[in-house]
C-alpha positions in Angstrom: 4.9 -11.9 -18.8 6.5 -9.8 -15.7 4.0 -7.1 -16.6 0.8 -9.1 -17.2 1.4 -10.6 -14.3 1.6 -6.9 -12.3 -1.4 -5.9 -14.3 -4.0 -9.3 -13.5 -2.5 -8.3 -9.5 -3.5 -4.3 -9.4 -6.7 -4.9 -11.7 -8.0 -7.7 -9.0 -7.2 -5.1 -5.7 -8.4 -1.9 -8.2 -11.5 -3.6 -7.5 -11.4 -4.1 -4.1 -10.2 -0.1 -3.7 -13.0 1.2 -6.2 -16.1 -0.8 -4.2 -14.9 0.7 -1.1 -14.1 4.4 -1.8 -17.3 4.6 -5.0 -20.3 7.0 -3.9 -22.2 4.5 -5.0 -26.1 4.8 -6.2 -27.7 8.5 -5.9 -31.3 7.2 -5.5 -30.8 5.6 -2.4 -30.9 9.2 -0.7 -34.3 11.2 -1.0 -35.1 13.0 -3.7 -34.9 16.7 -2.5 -32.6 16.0 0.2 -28.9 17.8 0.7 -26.7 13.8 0.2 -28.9 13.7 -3.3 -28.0 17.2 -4.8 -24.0 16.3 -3.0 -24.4 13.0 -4.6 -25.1 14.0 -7.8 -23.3 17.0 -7.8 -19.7 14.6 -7.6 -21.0 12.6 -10.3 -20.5 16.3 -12.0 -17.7 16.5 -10.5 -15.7 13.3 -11.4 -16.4 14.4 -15.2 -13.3 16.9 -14.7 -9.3 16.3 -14.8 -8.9 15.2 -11.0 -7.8 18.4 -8.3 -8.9 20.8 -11.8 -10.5 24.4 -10.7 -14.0 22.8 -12.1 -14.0 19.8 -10.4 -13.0 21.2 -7.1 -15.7 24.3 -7.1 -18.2 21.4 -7.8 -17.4 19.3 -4.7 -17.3 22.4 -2.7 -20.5 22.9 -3.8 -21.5 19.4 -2.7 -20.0 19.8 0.5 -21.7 23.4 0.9 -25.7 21.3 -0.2 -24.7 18.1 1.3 -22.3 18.5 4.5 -23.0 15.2 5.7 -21.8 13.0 2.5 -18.5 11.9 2.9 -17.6 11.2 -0.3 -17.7 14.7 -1.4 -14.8 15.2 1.1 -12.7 12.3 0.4 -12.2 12.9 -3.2 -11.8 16.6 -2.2 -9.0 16.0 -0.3 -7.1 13.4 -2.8 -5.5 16.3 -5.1 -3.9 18.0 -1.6 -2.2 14.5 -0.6 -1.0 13.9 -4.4 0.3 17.2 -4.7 2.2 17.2 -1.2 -0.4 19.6 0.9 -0.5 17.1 3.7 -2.4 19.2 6.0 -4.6 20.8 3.6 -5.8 17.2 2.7 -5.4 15.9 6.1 -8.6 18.5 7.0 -10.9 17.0 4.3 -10.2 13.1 5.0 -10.5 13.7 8.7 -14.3 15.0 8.0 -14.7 12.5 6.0 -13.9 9.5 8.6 -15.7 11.4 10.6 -18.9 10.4 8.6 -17.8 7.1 7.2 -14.4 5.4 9.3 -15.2 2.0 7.9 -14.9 3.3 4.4 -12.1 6.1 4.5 -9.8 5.1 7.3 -7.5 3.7 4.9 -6.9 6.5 2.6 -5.5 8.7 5.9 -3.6 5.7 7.0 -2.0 5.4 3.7 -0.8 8.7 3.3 0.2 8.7 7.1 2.9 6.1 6.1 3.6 8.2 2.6 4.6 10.7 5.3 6.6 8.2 7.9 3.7 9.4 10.4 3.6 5.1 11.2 2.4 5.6 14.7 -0.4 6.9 13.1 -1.0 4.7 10.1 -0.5 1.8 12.2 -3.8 3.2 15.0 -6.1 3.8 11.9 -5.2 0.3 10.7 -5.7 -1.5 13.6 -9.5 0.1 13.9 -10.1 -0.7 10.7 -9.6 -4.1 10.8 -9.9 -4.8 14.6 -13.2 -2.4 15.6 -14.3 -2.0 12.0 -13.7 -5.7 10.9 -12.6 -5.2 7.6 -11.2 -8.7 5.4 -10.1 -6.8 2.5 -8.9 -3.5 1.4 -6.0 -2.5 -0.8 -3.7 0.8 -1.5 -5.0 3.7 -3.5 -3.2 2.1 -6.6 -4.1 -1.1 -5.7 -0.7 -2.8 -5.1 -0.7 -3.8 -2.1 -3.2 -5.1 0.4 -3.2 -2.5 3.5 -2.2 -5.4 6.3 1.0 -4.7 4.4 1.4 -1.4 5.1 0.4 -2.0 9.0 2.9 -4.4 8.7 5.5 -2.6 7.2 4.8 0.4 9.8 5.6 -1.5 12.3 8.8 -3.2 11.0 9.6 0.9 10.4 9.1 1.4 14.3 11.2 -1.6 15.0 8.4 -3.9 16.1 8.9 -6.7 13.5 7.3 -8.9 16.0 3.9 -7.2 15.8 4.1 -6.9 11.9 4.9 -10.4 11.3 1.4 -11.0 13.2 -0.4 -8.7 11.0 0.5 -10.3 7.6 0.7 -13.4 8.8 -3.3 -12.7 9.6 -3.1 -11.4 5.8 -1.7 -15.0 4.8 -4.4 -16.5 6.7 -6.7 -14.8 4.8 -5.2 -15.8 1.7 -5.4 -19.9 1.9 -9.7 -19.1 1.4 -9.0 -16.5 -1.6 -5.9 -16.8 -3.0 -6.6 -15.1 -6.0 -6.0 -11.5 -4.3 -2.6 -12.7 -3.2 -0.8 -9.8 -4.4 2.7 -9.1 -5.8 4.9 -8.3 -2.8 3.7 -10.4 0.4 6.2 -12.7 0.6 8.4 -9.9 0.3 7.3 -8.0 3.1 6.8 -10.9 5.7 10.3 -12.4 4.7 11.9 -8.6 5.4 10.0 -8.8 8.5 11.3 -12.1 9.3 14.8 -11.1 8.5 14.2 -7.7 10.8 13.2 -9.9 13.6 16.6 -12.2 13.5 13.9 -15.3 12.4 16.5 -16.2 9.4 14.7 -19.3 8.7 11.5 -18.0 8.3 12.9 -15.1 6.5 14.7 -17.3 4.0 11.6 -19.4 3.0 9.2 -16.4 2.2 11.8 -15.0 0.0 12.4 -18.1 -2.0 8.6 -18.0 -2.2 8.9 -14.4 -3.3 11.2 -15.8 -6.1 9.0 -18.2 -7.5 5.9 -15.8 -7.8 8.2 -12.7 -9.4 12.0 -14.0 -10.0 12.9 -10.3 -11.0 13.0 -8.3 -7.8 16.8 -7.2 -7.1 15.9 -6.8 -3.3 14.9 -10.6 -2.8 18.2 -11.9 -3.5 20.0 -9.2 -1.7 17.9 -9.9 1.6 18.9 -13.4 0.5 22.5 -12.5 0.5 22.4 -11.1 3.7 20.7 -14.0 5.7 23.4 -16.1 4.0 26.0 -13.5 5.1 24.6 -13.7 8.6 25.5 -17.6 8.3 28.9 -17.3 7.3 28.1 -18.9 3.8 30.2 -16.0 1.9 30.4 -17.8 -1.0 26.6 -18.0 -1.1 26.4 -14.6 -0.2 28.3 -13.2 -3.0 26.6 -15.3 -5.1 23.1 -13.4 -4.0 24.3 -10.2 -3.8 26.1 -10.8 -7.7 22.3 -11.6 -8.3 20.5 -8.9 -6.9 23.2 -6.2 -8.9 22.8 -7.8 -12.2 18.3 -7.5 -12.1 19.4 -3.6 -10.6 21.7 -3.1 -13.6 19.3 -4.1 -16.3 16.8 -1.9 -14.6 17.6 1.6 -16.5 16.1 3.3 -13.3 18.8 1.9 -11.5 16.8 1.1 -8.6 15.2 -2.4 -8.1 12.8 -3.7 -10.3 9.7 -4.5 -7.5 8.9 -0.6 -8.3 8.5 -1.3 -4.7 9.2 2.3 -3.1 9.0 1.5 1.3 12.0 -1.4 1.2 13.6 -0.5 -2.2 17.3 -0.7 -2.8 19.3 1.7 -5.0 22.0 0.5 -7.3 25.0 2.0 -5.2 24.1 -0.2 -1.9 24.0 -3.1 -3.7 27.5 -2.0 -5.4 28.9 -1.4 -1.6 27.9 -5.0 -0.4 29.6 -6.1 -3.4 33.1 -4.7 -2.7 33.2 -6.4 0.5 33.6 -9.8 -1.4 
């Protein structure tokens, strides 16, 4: 169940990242000119093991007929970020939101988070969805929608305040398509909540959290602590006893949210513990 449930969540927002980042139809560029042969030339190139020798030569190739199609760019540059070459893929995705900001904006902003770069992440968000008006857009897996990751940059640069008003523009969007509501928001606007001392607030997302995914070790730690912060020890312990017993089933020993920018080890739950 816990996994269908993931998999009906990142198939729905796979969607959303494959319409925006696709190359789309060759035909609508003229027939002998350089976006046609790039065009085609990626559809080559996608045949190939992604970041292979093949299926890069082929996209340079593209790049070198067709300097003016994005795409060619973009899915250059993926292998580089994947790999860890920040700067080598940085080069590519830059030329490639140079061309096309609406569409490829969020696959630098995304990797400028990967990389803790949030005052960066958080100024290509904001002009994607403020001067390029976008409603929708997810990670490059798909997991998360990326007013979450705005969000969640700025909670990192101690400015809960100002990501609380991003997801909560996220929620908004939510009550007229509620089937994209993903895995994890709750999550991330209750952390928020808890960052910004709003304990109430925090405490109702979380419980919401609970009901969509009852699974996630960190829920009932943040839980723990926001009862901790109200003197309710008992309550507290009671979380925290909680949130060690879904971490200790997990052989990973890490949460089970699989959810990498908040995630709790094992051994920080285990501290908390051994104050009660």
């Amino acid at each position: 169940m816990y996994y269908c449930k993931i998999l009906k969540s990142v198939v729905l927002n796979i969607i959303a990242v494959s319409f925006l980042s696709a190359q789309g139809n060759c035909l609508i560029y003229d027939e002998n000119s350089g976006e046609r042969k790039a065009c085609e030339l990626s559809y080559e190139a996608i045949t190939y093991k992604q970041g292979s020798y093949e299926s890069q030569k082929l996209f340079d190739k593209a790049i070198e007929v067709g300097p003016d199609y994005a795409y060619a760019y973009y899915q250059k540059s993926v292998p580089f970020f994947k790999r860890g070459l920040f700067s080598e893929g940085l080069q590519l995705i830059n030329k490639a939101i140079d061309l096309n900001p609406k569409t490829y904006l969020f696959y630098r902003a995304y990797w400028y988070f990967e990389n803790r770069s949030y005052e960066y992440c958080i100024k290509d968000l904001e002009l994607l969805y403020l001067k390029h008006d976008e409603t929708f857009i997810t990670t490059p897996g798909g997991d998360l929608e990326m007013r979450l990751i705005l969000g969640m940059a700025y909670g990192k640069m101690d400015r809960a305040d100002k990501g609380i008003e991003w997801v909560e523009h996220l929620m908004n969007f939510y009550k007229e398509e509620e089937r994209l509501k993903g895995l994890f928001d709750h999550y991330v606007l209750g952390i928020l909540y808890y960052q910004n001392e709003q304990y109430d607030k925090a405490k109702e997302e979380l419980q919401k959290q609970i009901k969509i995914e009852e699974d996630f070790a960190d829920t009932y730690y943040y839980l723990g602590l926001i009862e901790e912060h109200e003197s309710n020890r008992a309550m507290a312990k009671k979380y925290f006893k909680m949130a060690f017993d879904k971490v200790n089933d997990d052989q990973r020993g890490h949460s089970k949210n699989y959810f990498e920018e908040y995630n709790l080890s094992k051994s920080e739950i285990e501290k908390k513990l051994k104050e009660y």
